[in-house]
DOMAR-954931 format. One record per residue: x, y, z of N, C-alpha, C in turn. Coordinates in Angstrom, 3 decimals, always signed. Layout:
BEGIN
+----------+----------+----------+----------+----------+----------+----------+----------+----------+
|   n_east |  n_north |     n_up |  ca_east | ca_north |    ca_up |   c_east |  c_north |     c_up |
+----------+----------+----------+----------+----------+----------+----------+----------+----------+
|        X |        Y |        Z |        X |        Y |        Z |        X |        Y |        Z |
...
+----------+----------+----------+----------+----------+----------+----------+----------+----------+
END
This chain:
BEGIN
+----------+----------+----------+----------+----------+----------+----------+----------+----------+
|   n_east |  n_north |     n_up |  ca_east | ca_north |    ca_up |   c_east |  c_north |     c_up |
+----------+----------+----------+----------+----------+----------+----------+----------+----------+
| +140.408 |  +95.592 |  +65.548 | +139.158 |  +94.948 |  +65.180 | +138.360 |  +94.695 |  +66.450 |
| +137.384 |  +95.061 |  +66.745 | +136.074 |  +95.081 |  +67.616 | +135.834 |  +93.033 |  +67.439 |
| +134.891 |  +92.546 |  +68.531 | +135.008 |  +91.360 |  +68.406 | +133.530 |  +91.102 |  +69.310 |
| +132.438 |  +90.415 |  +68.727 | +131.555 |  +90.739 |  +69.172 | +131.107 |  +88.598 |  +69.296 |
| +131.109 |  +88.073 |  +70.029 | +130.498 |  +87.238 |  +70.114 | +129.236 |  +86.302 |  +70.711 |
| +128.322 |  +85.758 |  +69.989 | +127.258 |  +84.982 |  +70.548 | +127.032 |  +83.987 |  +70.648 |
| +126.677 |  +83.351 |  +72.052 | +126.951 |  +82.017 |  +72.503 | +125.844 |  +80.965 |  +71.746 |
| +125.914 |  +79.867 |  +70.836 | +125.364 |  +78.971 |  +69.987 | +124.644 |  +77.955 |  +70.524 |
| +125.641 |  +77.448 |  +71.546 | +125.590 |  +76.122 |  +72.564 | +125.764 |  +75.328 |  +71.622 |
| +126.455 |  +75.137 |  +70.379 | +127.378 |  +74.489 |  +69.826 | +128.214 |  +73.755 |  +70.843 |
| +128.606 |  +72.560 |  +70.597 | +129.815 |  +72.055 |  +71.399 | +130.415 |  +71.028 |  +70.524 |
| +131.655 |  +71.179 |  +70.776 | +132.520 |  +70.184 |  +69.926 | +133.362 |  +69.479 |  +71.072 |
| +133.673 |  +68.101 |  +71.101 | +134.654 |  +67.329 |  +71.597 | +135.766 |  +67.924 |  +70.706 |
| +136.806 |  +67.512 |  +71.540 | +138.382 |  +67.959 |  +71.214 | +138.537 |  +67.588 |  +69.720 |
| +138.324 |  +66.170 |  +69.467 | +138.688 |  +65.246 |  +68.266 | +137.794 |  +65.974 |  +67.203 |
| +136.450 |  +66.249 |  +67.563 | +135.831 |  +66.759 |  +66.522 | +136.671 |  +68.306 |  +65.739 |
| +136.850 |  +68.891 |  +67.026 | +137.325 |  +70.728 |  +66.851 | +138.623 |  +70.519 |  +66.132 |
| +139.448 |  +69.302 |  +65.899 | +140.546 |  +69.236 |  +65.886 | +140.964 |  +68.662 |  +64.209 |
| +139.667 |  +68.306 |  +64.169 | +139.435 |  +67.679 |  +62.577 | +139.170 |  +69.069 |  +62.196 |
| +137.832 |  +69.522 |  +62.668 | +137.504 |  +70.633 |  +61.775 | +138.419 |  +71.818 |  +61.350 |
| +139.530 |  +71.902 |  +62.302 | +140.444 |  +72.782 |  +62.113 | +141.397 |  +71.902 |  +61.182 |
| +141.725 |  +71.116 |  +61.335 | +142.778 |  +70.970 |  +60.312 | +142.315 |  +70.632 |  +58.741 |
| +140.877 |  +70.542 |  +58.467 | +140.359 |  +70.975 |  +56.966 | +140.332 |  +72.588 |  +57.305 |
| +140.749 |  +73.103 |  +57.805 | +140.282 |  +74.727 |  +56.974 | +142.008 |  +74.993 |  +57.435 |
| +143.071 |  +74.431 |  +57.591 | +144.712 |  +74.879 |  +57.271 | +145.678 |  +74.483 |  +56.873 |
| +144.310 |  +73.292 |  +55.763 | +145.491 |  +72.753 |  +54.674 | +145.957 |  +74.192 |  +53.776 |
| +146.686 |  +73.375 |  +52.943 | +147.488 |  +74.778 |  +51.779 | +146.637 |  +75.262 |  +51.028 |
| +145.537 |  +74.093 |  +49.981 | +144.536 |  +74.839 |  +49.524 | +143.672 |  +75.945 |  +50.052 |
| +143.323 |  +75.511 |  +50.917 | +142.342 |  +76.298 |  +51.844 | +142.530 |  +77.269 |  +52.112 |
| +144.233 |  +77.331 |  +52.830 | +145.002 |  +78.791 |  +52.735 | +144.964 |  +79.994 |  +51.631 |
| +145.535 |  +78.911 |  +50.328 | +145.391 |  +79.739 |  +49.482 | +144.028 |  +80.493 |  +48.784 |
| +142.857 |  +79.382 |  +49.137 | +141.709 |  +79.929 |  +48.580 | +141.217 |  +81.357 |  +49.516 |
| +141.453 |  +81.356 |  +50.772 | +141.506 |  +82.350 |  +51.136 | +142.302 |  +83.635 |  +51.173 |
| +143.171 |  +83.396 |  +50.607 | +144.443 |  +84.705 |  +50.040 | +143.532 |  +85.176 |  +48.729 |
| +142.902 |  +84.150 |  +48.201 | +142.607 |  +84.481 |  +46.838 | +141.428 |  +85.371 |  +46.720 |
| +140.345 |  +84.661 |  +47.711 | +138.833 |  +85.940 |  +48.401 | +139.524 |  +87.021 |  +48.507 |
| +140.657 |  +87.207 |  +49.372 | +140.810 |  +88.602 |  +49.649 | +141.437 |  +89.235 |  +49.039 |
| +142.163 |  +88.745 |  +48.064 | +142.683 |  +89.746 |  +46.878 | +141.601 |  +90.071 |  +46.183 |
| +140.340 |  +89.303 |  +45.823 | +139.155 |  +89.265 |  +45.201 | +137.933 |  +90.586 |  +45.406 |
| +137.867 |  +90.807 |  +46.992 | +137.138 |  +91.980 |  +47.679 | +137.959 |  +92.702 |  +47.948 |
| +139.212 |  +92.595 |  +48.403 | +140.229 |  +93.637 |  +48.537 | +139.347 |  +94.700 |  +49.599 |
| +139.403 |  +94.064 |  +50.508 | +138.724 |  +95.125 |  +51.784 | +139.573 |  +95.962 |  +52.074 |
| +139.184 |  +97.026 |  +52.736 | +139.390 |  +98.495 |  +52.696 | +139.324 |  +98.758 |  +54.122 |
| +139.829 |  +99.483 |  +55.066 | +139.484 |  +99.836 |  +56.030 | +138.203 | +100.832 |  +56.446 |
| +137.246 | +100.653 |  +57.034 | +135.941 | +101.512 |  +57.718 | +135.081 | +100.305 |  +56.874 |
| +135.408 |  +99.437 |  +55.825 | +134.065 |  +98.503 |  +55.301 | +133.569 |  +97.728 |  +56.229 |
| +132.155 |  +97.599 |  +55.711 | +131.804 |  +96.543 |  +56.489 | +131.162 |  +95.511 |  +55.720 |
| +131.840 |  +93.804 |  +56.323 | +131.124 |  +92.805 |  +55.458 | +130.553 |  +91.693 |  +56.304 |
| +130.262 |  +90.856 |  +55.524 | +129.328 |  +89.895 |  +55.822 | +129.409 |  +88.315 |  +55.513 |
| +130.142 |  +87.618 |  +55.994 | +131.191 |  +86.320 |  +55.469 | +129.540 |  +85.192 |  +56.230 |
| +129.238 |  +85.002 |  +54.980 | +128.019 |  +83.502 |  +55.366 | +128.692 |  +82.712 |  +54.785 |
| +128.398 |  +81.707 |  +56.014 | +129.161 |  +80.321 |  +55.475 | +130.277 |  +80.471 |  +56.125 |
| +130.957 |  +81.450 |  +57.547 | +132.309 |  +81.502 |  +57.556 | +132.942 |  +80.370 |  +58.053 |
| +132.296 |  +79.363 |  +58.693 | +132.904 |  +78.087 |  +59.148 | +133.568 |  +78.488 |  +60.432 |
| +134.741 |  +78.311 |  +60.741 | +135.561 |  +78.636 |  +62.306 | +136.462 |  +79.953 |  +62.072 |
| +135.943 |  +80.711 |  +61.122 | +136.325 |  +81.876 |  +61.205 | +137.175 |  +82.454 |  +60.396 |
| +138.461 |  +81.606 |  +59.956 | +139.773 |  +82.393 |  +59.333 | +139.700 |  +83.122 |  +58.097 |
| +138.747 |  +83.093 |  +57.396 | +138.447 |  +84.601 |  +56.518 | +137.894 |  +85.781 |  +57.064 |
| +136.948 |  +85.722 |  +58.114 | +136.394 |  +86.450 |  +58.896 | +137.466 |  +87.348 |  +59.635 |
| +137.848 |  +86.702 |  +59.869 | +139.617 |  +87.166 |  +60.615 | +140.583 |  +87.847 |  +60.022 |
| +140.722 |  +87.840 |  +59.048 | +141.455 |  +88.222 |  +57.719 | +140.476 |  +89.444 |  +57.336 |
| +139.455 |  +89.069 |  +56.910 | +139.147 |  +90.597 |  +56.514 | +138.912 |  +91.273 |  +57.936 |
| +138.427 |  +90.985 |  +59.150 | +138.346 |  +92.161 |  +60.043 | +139.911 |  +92.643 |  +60.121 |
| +140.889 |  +92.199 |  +59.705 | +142.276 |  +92.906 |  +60.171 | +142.477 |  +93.903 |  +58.694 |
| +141.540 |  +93.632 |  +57.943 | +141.607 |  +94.325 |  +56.471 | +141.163 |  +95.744 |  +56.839 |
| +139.809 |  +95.650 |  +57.440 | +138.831 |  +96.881 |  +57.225 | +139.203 |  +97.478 |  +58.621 |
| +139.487 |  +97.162 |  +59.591 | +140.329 |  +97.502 |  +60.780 | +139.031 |  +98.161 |  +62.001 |
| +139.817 |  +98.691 |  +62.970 | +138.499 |  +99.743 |  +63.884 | +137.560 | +100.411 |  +63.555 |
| +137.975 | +101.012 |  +62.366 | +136.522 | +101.805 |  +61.775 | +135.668 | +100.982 |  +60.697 |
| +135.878 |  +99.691 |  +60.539 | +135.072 |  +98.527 |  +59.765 | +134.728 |  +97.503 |  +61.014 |
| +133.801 |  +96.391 |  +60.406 | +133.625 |  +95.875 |  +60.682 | +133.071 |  +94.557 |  +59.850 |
| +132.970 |  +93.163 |  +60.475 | +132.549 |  +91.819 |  +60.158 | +131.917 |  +91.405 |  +60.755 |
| +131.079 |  +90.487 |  +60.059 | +129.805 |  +89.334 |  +60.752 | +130.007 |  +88.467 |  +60.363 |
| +130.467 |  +87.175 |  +60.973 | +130.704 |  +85.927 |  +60.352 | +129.107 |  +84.917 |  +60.704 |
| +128.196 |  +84.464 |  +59.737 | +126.950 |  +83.674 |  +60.220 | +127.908 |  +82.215 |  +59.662 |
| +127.137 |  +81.363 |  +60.583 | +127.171 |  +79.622 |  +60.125 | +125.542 |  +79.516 |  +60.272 |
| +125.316 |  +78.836 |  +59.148 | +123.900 |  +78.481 |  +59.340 | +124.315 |  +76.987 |  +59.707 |
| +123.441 |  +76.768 |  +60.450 | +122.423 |  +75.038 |  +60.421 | +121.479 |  +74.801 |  +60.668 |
| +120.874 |  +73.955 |  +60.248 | +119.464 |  +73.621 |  +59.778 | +119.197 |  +72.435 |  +60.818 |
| +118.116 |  +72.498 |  +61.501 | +117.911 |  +70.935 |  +61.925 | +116.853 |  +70.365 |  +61.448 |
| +116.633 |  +68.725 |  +61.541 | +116.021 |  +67.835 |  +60.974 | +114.783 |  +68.266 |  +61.843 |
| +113.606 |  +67.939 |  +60.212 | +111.965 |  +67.852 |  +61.229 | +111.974 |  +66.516 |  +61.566 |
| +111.400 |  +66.962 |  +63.351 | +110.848 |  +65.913 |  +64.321 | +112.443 |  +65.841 |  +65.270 |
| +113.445 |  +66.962 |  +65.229 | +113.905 |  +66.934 |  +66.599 | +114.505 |  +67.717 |  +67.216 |
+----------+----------+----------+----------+----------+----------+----------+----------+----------+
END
């Protein structure tokens, strides 16, 4: 899998990165993602498009699906408040 990344200037303190990871590796979470990918059942040479991927671990999962000749784009949107 090819790995293409762009810098956000996102920053997380430890405590923050450390929460956010441990909501996306509870068991549910796990499983809801076993369940997407039985769902698209990616293919190797596809290419997809995971919005909403959060810190990645479906994104990850299917790029090991669709392999070197596929590829993934994981977007996070955020929005900021008017007036800052």
């Amino acid at each position: 899998m090819r790995s293409i990344t762009i810098n956000t200037n996102l920053q997380y303190d430890k405590d923050s990165s450390d929460r956010l990871v441990a909501m996306y590796i509870t068991p549910e979470l796990f499983e809801q993602r076993k369940e997407i990918l039985q769902a698209l059942s990616p293919r190797p040479g596809e290419h997809v498009l995971d919005v909403g991927s959060g810190p990645g671990f479906l994104a990850c999962a299917i790029g090991e699906a669709v392999g070197l000749s596929g590829w993934v784009c994981g977007v996070v949107g955020f929005t900021q408040k008017s007036g800052e």
